[in-house]
N, C-alpha and C positions, 0 to 999 in steps of 0.2 A: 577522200573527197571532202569538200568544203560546204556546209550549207550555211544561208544564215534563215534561221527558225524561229527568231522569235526577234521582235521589234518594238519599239516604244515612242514617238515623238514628242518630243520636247520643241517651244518654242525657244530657249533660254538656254546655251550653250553648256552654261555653268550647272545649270538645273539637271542636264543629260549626265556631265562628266560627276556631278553627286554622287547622282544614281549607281552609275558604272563602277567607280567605287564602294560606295555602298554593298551592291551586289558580288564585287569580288569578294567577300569575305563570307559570303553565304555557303552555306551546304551545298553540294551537289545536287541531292535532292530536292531540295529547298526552288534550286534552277531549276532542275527538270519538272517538277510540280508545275510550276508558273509556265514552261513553255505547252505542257499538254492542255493545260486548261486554255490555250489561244490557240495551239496551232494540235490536235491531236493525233492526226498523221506524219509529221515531224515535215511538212512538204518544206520546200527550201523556198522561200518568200522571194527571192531574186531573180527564179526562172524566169519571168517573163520580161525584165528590166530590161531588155539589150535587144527583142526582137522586131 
């Protein structure tokens, strides 16, 4: 199953696709770290979009 857990907005397309970059090259840890300090249940941020 799919979640997504962790989010960021960007108003500047380019500023986002940076980022996204940026962060491919990071630790796993590194990711996980940053998503518990935002989301520390791992709950799936999308649940509610579609009801």
């Amino acid at each position: 199953m799919d979640k997504l857990v962790y989010v960021e907005p960007f108003k500047d397309v380019n500023d986002a696709i940076f980022r996204e970059k940026r962060m491919k090259k990071w630790r796993r840890q590194w990711k996980v770290n940053l998503i518990v300090e935002d989301n520390p249940d791992w709950n799936d941020l999308a649940d509610d979009w579609f009801e």
